[in-house]
C-alpha positions in Angstrom: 21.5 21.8 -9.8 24.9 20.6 -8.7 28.4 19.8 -10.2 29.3 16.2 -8.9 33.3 15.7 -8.5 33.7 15.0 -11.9 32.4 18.2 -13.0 29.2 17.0 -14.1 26.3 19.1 -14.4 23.6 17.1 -12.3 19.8 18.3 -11.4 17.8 17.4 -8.3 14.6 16.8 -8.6 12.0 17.2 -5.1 9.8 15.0 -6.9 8.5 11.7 -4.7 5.7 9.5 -5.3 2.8 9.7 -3.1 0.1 7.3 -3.4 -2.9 8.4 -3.7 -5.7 5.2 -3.1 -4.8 1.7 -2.9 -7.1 -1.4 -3.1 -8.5 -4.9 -5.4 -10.8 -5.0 -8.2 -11.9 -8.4 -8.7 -14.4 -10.8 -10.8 -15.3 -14.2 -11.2 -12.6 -16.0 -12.9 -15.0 -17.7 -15.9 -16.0 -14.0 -16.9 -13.1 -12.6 -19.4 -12.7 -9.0 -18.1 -9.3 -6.9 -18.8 -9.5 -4.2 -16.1 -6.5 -1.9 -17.8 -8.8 -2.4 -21.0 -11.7 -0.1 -19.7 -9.6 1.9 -16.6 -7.0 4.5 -18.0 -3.6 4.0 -17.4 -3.4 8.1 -16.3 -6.0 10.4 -14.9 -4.2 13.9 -15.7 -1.1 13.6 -13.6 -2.2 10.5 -11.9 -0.7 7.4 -12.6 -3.4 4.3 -12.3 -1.4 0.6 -11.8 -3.5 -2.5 -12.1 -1.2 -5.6 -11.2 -2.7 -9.3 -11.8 -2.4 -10.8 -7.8 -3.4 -13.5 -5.7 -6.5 -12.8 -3.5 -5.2 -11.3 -0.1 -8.0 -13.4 1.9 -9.4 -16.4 1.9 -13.0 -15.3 2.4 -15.2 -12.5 1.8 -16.8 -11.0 4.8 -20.2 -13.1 4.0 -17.5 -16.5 4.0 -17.6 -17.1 -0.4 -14.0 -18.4 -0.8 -12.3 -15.7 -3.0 -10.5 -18.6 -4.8 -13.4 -18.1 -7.5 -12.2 -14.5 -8.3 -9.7 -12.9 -10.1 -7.8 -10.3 -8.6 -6.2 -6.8 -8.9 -4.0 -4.8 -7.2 -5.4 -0.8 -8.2 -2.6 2.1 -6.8 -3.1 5.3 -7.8 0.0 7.7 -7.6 1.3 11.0 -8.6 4.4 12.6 -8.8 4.9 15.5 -7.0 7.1 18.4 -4.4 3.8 18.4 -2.4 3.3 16.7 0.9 0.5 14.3 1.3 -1.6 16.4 3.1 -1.5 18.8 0.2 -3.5 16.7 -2.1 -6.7 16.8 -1.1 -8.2 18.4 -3.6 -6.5 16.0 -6.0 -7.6 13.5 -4.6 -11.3 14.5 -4.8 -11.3 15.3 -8.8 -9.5 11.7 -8.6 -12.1 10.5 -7.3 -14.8 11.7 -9.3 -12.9 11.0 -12.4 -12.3 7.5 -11.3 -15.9 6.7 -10.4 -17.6 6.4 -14.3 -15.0 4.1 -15.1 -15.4 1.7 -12.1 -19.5 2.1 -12.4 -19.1 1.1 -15.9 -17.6 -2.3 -15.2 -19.9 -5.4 -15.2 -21.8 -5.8 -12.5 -19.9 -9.1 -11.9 -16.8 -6.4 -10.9 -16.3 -5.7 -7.4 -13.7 -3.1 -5.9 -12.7 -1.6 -2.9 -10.1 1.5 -3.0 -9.5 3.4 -0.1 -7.5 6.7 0.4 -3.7 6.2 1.3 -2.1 9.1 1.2 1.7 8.7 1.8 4.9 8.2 0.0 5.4 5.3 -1.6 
């Protein structure tokens, strides 16, 4: 807490945003499928963020054009005063409480999230 020149009682907070797993979810556009309808928005203090985006490549790795598919941007995030390298073990019950949700999507669904532990 700090008075600003104007006397004004302010509060700092040490909380910063650390991401916690970044990737895509994706389907084949003719299937209707609302990823934020079946993926919470919040797992405990986790924030889960599922943006509508453009395929970031042309191909998959077995060279079917992505243009087919509709894709998402997934970023998991917290707040928090910890450092990234403090979160491991959030980031494992994360994980696991991720997991049923993503396994439950048609099998149509693909997704890749990887760990990215840093501020955002």
């Amino acid at each position: 807490m700090f008075f600003d020149l104007a006397g004004t009682i302010r509060f700092v907070s040490k909380l910063k945003a650390i991401k916690l797993f970044q990737g895509y979810l994706w389907h084949p556009k003719e299937i209707s499928f609302d990823p934020s309808a079946v993926i919470p928005r919040q797992l405990g203090e986790v924030h889960v963020l599922i943006d509508k985006v453009r395929a970031p490549m042309a191909f998959f790795e077995d060279g079917t054009p992505t243009e087919t598919q509709q894709f998402y941007q997934v970023t998991l995030l917290v707040r928090t005063e910890k450092e990234p390298g403090e979160l491991g073990a959030l980031v494992r019950w994360v994980s696991e409480q991720l997991n049923p949700y993503l396994q439950a999507t048609p099998q149509e669904v693909g997704w890749q999230l990887l760990e990215d532990l840093r501020p955002v």
